[in-house]
Wavefront OBJ file of the C-alpha trace (Angstrom):
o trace
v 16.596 27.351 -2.029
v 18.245 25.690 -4.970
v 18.486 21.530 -4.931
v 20.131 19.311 -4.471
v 21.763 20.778 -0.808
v 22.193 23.991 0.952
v 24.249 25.192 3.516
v 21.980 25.338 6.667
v 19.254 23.805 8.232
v 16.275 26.382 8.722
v 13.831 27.017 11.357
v 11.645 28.993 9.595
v 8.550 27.338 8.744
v 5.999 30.180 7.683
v 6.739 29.332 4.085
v 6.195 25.358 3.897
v 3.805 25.020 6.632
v 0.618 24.792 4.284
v 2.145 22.271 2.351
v 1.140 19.325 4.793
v -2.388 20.517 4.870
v -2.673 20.619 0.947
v -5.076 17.995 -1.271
v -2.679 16.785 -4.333
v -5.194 14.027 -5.014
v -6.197 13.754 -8.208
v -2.911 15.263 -10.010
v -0.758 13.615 -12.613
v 2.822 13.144 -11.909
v 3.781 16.051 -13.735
v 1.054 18.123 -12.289
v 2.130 16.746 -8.702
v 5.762 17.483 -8.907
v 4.883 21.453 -10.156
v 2.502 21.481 -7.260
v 4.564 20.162 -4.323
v 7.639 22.315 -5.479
v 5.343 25.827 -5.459
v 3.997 24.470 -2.296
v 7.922 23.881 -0.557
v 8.325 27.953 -0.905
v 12.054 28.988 -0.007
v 12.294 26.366 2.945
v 12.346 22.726 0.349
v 11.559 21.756 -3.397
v 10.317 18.969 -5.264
v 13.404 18.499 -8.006
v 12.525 15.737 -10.974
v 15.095 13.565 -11.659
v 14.406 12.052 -14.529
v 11.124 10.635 -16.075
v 10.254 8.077 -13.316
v 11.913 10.019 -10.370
v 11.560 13.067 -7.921
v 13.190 14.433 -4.826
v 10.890 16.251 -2.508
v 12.457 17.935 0.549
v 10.858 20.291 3.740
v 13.456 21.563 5.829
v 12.475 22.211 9.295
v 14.014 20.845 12.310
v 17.662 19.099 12.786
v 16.771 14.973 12.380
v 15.911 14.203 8.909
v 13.435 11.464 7.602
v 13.824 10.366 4.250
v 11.146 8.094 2.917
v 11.280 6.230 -0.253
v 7.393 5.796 -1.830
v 5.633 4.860 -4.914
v 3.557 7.750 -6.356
v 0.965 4.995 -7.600
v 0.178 3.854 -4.312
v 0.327 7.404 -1.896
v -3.694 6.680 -1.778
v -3.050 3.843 0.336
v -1.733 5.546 2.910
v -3.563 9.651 2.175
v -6.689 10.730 1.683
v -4.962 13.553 0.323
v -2.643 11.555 -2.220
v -0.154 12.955 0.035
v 3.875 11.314 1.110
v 3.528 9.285 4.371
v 6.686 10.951 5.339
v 4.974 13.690 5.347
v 2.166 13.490 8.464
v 5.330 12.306 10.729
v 7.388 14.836 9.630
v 4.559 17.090 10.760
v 3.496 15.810 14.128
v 7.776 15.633 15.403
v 8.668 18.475 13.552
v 11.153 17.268 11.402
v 13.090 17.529 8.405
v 11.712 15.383 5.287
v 13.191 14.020 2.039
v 10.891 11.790 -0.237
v 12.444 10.146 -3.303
v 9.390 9.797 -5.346
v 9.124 6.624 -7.771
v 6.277 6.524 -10.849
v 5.874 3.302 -9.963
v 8.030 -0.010 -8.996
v 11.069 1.112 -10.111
v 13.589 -0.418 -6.626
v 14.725 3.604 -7.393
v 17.861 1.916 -9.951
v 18.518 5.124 -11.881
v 21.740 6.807 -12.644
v 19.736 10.069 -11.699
v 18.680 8.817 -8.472
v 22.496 7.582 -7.786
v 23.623 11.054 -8.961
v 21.353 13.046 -6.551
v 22.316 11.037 -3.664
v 25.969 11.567 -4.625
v 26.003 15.308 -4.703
v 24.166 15.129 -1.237
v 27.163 13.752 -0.022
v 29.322 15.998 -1.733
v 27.381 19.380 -0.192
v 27.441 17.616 3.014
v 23.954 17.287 3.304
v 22.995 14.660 5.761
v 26.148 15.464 8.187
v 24.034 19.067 8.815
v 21.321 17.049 10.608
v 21.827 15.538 14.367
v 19.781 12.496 13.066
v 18.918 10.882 9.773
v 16.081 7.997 9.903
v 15.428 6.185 6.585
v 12.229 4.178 5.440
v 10.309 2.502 2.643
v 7.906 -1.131 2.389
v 8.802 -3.534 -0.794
v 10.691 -1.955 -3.433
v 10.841 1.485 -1.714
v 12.114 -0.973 1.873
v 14.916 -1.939 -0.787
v 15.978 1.702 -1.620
v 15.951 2.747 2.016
v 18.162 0.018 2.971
v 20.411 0.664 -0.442
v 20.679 4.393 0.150
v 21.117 4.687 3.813
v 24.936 3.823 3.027
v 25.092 7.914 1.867
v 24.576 8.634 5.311
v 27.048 6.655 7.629
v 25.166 6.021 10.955
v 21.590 6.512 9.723
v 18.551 4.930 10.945
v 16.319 2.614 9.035
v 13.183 0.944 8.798
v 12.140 -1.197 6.125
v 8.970 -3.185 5.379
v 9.301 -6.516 3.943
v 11.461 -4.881 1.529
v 13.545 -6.941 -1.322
v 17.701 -7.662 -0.630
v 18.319 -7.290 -4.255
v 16.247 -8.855 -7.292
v 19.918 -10.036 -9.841
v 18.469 -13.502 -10.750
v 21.754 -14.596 -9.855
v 20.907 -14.628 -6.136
v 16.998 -14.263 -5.924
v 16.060 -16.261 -9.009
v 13.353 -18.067 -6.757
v 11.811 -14.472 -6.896
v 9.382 -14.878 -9.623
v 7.251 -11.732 -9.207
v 9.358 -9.182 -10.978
v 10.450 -11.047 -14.007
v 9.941 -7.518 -15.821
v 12.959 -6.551 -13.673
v 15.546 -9.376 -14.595
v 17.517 -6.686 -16.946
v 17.692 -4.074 -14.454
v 21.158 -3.975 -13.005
v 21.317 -4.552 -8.793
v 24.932 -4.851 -8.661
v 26.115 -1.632 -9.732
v 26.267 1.128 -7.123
v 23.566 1.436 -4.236
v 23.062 -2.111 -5.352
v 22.902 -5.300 -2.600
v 21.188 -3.712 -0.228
v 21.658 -5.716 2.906
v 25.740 -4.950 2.118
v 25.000 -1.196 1.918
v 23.219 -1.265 5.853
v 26.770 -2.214 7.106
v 27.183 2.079 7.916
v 23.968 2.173 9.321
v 23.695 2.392 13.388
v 20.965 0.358 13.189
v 17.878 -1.299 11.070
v 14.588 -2.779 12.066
v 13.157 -4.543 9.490
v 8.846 -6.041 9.747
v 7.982 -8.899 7.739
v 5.041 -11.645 7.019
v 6.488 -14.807 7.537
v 3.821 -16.386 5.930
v 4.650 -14.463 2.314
v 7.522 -16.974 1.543
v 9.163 -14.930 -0.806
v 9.648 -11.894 1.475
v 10.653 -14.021 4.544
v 13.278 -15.830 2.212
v 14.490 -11.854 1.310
v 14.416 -11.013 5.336
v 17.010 -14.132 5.587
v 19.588 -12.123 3.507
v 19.250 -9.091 5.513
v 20.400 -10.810 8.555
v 23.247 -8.860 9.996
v 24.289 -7.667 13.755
v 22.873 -4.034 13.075
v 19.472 -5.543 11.853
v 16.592 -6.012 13.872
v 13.979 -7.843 12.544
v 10.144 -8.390 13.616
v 7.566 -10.410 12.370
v 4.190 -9.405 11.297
v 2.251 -12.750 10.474
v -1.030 -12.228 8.552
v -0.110 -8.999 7.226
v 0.366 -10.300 3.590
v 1.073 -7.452 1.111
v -0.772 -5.076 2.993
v 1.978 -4.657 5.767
v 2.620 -0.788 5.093
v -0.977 -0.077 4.620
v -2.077 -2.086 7.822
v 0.553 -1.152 10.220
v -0.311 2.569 9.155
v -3.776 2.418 10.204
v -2.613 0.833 13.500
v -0.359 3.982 13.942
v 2.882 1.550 14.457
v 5.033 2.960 11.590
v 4.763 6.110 13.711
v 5.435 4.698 16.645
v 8.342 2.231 15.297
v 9.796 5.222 13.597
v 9.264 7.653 17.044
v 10.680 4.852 19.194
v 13.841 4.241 16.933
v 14.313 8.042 16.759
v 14.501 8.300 20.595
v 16.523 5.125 20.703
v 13.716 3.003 22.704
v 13.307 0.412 20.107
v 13.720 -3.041 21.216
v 12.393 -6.434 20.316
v 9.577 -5.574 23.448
v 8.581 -2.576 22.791
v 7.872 -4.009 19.433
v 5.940 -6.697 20.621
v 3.831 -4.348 22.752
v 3.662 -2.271 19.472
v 2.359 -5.442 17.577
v -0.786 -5.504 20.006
v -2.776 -2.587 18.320
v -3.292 -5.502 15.998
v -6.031 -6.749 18.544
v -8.021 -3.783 17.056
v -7.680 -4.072 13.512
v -10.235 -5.835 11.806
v -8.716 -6.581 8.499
v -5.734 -8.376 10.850
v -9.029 -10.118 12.618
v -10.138 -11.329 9.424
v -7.165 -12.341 8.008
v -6.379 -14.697 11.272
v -10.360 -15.675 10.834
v -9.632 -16.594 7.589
v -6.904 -19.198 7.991
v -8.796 -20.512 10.435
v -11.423 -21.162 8.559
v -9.134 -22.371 5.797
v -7.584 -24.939 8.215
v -10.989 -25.906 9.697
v -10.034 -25.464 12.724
v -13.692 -24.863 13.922
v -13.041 -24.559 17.755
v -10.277 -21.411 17.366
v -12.420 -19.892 15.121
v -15.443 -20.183 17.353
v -13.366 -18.266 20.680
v -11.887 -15.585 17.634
v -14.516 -14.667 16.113
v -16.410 -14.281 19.705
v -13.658 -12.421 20.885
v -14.016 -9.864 17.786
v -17.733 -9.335 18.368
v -17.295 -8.958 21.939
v -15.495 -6.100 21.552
v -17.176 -4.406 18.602
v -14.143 -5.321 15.470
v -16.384 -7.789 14.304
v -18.976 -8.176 11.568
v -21.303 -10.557 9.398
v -18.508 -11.844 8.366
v -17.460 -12.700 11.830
v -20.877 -13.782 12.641
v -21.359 -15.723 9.755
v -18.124 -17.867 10.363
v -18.775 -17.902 13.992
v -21.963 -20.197 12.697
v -20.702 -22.193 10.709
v -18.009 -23.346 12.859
v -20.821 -23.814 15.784
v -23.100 -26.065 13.329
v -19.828 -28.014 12.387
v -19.080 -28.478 15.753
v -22.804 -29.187 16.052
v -22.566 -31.737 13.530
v -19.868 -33.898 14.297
v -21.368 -34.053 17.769
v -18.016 -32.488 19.703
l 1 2 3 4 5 6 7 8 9 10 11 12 13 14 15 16 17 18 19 20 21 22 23 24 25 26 27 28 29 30 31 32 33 34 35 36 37 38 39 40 41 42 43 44 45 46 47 48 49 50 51 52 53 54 55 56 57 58 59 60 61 62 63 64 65 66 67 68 69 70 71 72 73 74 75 76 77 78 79 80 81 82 83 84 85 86 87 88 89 90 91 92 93 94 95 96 97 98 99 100 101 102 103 104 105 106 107 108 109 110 111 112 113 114 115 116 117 118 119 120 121 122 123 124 125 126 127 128 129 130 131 132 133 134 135 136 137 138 139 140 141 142 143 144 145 146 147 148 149 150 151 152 153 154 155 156 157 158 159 160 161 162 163 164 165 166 167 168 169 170 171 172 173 174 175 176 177 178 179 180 181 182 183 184 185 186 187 188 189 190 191 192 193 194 195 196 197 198 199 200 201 202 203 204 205 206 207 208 209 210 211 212 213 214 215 216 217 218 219 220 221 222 223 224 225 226 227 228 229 230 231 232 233 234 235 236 237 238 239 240 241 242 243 244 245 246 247 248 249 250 251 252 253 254 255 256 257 258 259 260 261 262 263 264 265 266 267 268 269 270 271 272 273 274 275 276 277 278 279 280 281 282 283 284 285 286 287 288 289 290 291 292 293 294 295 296 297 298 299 300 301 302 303 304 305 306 307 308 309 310 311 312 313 314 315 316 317 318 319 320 321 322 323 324 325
């Protein structure tokens, strides 16, 4: 089929089915981009658009998830150096559309803007019964900007960025490279573009000041939003190994996402060492040698733990010890 739209959503998936099973580590963009769009067959494409930018898109079923991701970081999340869109496109069936980035680019190109624009032209997203957007940091940002090309969409965003014009977020000093880069031009304030959207559910570390101070501007009657604590930067990769953007994105789908459900969610992180560690950490940090004592016991009890674990488990007993309490 021939980007950026077509005129039906097909069932057939005999000629794109391989293409979740195939190993793209390893491959330069360039290389990646030729591969994925041989792989799509007549049922999807991968289409550049421009230098730092690619559209990748699987048609199979009628709800579409569109991811936004970083192609310098899809080994976080894939062995395989594959989308994460893609495994939960696979396991529900659905239809996928990844806007690739070549790194942090918050997706602000005239070619990006263009593609989305003759999506809504062709009439794209209305062919689908359900569209579900998603992205962590910059790509959080470009979910949340986009979604407003599909009136009533779905999204989820990880501690993503409201906008980065110094003239609102200038106590955001991590991009400084991206002072120059226009945000308030189209697709641009993103928490103003979510006002179509039927609803948002946004996760966040509290404890990252920056990105809580970001979550503040998103705060709107359609947005949910969640905390994470001791997630840090590593909020998409940890929640991914917990299996929660799965099950955030599966809930939301089904319309079964509420603040509960998303606390009951949020307890996988019982399980998750680097969580455990992170929490032991602080503790540590704060000397608080008495929580630190019943965490990291609780970890070993139940096989999360380690020597690192052990080792603060120790100390905090010959503190303890010590100070004769």
């Amino acid at each position: 089929m021939a980007p950026p739209g077509r005129t039906r959503v097909r069932t057939n998936m005999h000629d794109s089915a391989d293409i979740f099973e195939a190993d793209l580590s390893g491959l330069h963009w360039e290389a990646w981009i030729e591969r994925t769009d041989t792989l799509a067959g007549d049922d999807g494409y991968c289409q550049p658009l421009g230098d730092r930018h690619a559209a990748l898109l699987i048609e199979r079923k009628p709800t579409l998830l569109v991811t936004f991701e970083n192609f310098n970081r899809l080994s976080d999340t894939s062995n395989s150096a594959q989308p994460l869109g893609w495994s939960l496109a696979k396991a529900r069936g659905w239809s996928h559309l990844c806007l690739l980035g070549n790194g942090a680019t918050w997706f602000r190109d005239a070619r990006v803007y263009g593609y989305f624009d003759r999506l809504v032209d062709d009439g794209f997203f209305d062919e689908f019964e359900q569209v579900i957007f998603y992205g962590a940091g910059p790509c959080g940002y470009a979910a949340a900007a986009f979604s407003v090309a599909a009136p009533g969409a779905k999204v989820v965003m990880l501690s993503p960025q409201a906008t980065l014009d110094p003239r609102v977020a200038e106590w955001d000093d991590r991009y400084l490279n991206m002072r120059r880069t226009s945000f308030t031009d189209r697709y641009g304030y993103a928490p103003d573009m979510l006002d179509a959207a039927r609803t948002a559910v946004l996760l966040y570390d509290p404890d990252v000041e920056l990105d809580a101070m970001h979550a503040a501007l998103f705060t709107r009657a359609n947005v949910m939003k969640f905390r994470t604590r001791f997630l840090g930067y590593q909020i998409e990769q940890s929640l991914a190994r917990m299996g929660l953007i799965a099950h955030v994105i599966g809930a939301l789908s089904e319309d079964h996402l509420t603040p509960l459900a998303l606390a009951r969610m949020w307890r996988a992180r019982r399980d998750e060492t680097p969580y455990l560690a992170n929490v032991m950490r602080r503790l540590v940090a704060d000397e608080r040698d008495r929580l630190t004592i019943l965490h990291c016991r609780n970890a070993l009890s139940r096989r999360v733990g380690g020597p690192r674990f052990r080792k603060a488990l120790a100390m905090a007993e010959a503190r303890l010890e010590e100070r004769g309490t």
